[in-house]
MARPA-300814 format. One line per field, with one value per residue: residue in three letters; residue number from 1; x, y, z of N, C-alpha, C in turn. Coordinates in Angstrom, 2 decimals. Atoms other than C-alpha are relative to their C-alpha. Last residue first. Example, Ala and Ser with C-alpha at 12.3 -4.5 7.8 and 13.67 -1.06 7.14 Angstrom:
<sites>
residuo	[SER:ALA]
num	[2:1]
nX	[-0.82:0.89]
nY	[-1.19:-1.19]
nZ	[-0.06:0.00]
caX	[13.67:12.30]
caY	[-1.06:-4.50]
caZ	[7.14:7.80]
cX	[-0.77:0.90]
cY	[1.09:1.20]
cZ	[0.73:0.00]
</sites>
This chain:
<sites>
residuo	[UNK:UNK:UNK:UNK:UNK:UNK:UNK:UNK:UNK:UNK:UNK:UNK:UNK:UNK:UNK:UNK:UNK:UNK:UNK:UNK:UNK:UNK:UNK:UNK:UNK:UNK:UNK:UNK:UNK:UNK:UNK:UNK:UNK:UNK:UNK:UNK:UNK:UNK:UNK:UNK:UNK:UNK:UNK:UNK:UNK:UNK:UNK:UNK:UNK:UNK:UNK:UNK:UNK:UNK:UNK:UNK:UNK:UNK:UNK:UNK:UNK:UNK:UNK:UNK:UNK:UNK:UNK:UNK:UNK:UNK:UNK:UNK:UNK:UNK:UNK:UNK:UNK:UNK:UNK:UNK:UNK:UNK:UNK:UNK:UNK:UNK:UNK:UNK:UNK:UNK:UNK:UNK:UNK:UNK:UNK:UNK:UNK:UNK]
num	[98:97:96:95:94:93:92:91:90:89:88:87:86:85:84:83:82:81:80:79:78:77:76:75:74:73:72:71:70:69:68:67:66:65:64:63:62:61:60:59:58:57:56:55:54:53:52:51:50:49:48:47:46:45:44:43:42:41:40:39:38:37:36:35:34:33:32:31:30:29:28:27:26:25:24:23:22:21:20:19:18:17:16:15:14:13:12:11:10:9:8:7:6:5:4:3:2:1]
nX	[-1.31:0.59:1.28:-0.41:-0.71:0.88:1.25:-0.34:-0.05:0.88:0.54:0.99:1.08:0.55:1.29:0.93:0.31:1.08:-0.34:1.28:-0.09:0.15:0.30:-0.79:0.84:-0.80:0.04:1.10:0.68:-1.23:0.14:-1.66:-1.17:-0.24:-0.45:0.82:-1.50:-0.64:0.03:-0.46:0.87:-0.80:0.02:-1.08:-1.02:-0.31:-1.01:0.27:1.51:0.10:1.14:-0.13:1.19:0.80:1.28:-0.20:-1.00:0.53:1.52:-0.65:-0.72:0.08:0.48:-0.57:-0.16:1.59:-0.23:-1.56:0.31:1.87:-0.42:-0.43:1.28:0.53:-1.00:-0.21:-1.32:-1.55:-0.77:-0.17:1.00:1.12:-0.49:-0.03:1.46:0.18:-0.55:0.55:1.16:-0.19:0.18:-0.98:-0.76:-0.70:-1.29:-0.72:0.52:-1.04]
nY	[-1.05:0.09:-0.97:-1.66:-0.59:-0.04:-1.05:-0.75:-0.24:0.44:0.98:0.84:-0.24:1.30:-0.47:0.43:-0.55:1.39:0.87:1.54:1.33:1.00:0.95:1.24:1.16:1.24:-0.40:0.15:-1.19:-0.75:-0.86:0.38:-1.26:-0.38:-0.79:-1.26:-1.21:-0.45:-1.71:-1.15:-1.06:-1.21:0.34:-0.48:0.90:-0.57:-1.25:-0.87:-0.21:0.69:-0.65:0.59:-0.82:0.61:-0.11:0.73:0.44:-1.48:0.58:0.56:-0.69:-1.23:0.98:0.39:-1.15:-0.12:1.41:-0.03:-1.29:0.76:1.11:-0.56:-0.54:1.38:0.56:-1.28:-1.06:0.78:0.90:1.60:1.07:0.63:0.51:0.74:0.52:-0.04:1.30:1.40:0.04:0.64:1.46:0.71:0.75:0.65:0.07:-0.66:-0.99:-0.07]
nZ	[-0.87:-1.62:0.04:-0.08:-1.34:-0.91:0.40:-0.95:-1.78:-0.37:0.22:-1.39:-0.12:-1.10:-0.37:-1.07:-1.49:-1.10:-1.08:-0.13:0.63:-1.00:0.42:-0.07:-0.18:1.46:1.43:0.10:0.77:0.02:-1.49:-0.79:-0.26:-1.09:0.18:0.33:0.62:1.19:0.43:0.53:0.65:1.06:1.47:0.73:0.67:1.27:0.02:-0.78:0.22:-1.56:-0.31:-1.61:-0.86:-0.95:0.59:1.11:0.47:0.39:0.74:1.19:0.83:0.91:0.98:1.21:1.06:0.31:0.76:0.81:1.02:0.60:1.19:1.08:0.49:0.59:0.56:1.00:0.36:1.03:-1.15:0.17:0.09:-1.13:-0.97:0.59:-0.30:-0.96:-0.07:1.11:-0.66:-1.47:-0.34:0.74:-1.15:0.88:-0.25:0.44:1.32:1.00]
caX	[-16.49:-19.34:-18.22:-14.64:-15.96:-18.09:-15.47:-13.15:-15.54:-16.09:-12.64:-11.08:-8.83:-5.35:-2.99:0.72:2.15:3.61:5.02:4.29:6.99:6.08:6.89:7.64:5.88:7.82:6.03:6.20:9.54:11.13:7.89:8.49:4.55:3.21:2.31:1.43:3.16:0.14:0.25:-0.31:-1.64:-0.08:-2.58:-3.21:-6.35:-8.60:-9.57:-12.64:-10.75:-6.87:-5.82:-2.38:-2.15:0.79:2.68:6.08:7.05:3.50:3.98:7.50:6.17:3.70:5.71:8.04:5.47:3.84:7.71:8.64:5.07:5.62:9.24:8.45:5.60:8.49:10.60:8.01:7.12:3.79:0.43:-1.37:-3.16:-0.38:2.38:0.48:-0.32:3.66:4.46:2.12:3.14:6.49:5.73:4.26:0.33:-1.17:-3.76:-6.85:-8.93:-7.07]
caY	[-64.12:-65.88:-65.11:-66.25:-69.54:-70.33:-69.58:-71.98:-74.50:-74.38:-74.17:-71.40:-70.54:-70.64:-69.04:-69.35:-67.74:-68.29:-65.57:-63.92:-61.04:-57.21:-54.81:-51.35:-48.10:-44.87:-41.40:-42.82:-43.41:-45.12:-47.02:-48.10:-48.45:-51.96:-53.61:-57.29:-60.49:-63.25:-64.37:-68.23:-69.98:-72.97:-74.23:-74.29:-75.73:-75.02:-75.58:-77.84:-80.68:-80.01:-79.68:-79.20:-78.99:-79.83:-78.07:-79.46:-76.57:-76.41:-80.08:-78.92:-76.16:-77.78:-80.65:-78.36:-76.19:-79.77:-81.08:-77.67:-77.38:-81.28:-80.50:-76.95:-79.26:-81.87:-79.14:-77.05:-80.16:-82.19:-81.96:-81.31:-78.26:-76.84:-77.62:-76.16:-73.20:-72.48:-73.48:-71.60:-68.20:-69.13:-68.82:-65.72:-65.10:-61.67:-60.20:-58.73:-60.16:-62.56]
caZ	[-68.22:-70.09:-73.80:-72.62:-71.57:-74.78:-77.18:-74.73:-74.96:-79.10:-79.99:-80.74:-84.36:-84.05:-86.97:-87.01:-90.26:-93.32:-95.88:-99.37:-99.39:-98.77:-101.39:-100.35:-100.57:-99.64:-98.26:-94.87:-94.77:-91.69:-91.54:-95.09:-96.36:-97.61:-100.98:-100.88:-101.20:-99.69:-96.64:-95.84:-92.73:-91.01:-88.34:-85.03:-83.50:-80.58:-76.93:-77.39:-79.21:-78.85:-82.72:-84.36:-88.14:-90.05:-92.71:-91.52:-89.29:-87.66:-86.35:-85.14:-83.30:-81.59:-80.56:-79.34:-77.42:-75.49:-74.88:-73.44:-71.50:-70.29:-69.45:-67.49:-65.39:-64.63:-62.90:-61.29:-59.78:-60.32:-58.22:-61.89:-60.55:-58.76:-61.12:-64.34:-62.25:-61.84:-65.62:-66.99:-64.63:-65.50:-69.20:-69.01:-67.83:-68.54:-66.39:-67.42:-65.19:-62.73]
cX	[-0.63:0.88:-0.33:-1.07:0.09:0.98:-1.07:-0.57:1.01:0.05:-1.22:-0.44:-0.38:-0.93:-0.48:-1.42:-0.97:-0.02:-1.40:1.35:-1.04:-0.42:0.60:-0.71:0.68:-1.13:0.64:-0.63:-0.78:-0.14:0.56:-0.93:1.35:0.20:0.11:0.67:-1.45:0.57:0.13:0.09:0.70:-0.78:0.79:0.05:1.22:0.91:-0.05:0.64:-0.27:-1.66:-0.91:-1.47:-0.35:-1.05:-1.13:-1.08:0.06:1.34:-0.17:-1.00:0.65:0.33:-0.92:-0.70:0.69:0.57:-1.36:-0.34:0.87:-0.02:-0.90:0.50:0.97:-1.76:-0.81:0.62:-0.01:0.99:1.03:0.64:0.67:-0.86:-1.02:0.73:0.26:-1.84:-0.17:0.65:-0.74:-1.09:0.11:0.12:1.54:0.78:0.79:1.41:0.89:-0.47]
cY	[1.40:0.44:0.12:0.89:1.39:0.39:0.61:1.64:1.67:0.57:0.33:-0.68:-0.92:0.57:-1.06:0.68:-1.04:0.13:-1.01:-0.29:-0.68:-1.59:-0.92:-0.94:-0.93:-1.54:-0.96:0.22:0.54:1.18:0.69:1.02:-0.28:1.32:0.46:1.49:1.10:0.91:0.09:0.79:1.08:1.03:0.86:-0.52:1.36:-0.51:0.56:1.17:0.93:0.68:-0.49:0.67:-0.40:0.77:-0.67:0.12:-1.15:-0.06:1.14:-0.26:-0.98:0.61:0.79:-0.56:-0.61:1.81:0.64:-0.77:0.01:1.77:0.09:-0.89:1.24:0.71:-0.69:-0.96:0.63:1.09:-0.37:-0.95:-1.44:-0.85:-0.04:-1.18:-1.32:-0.57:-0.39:-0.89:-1.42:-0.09:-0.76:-1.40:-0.18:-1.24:-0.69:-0.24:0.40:0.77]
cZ	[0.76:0.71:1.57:-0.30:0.05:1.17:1.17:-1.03:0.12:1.83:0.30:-0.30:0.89:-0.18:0.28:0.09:0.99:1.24:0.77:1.17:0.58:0.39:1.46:-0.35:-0.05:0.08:-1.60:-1.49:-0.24:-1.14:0.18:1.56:0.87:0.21:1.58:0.12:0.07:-0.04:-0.65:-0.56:-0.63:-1.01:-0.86:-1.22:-0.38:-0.78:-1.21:-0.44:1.54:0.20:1.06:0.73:1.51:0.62:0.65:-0.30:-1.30:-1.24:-1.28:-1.01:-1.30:-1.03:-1.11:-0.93:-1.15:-1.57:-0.71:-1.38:-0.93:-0.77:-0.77:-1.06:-1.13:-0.92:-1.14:-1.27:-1.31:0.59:-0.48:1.19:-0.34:-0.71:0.97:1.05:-0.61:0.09:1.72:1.16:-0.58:0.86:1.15:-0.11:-0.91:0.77:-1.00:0.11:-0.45:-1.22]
</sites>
């Protein structure tokens, strides 16, 4: 699988074999596992699955930009909040060893 990309059907198809579950019951559990995610993230929360890694709200400060459409124009580019995951430990170590 080098280099390959997985969607979410490819998740939800390995996530059925190894757990011995239906497709069905393995796109709940990913559903239930992204919402919770997302909501966590949503109320300034931090989400964090020892080993793997965490999520965490992380935010941008306003800075200057170029228009893509102009190149010769600068724009102002608002303070926002963003999903950032820093590795855990194991899967650091995994992907060095690959």
């Amino acid at each position: 699988m080098a280099g390959a990309t997985m969607n979410k059907q490819d998740i939800i198809e390995t996530m059925a074999n190894r757990a011995k579950i239906s497709k069905k019951a393995a796109t709940t559990a990913l559903e239930a596992l992204t919402d919770s995610v997302t909501k966590t993230l949503q109320s300034n929360g931090k989400v964090s699955i020892s080993g793997f890694g965490a999520w965490f709200p992380n935010k941008r400060a306003a800075r200057m930009g170029v228009n893509p459409q102009n190149t010769n124009q600068r724009i102002q580019i608002p303070e926002t909040v963003v999903a950032k995951f820093i590795p855990g430990k194991r899967l650091k170590e995994a992907i060095r060893r690959r």
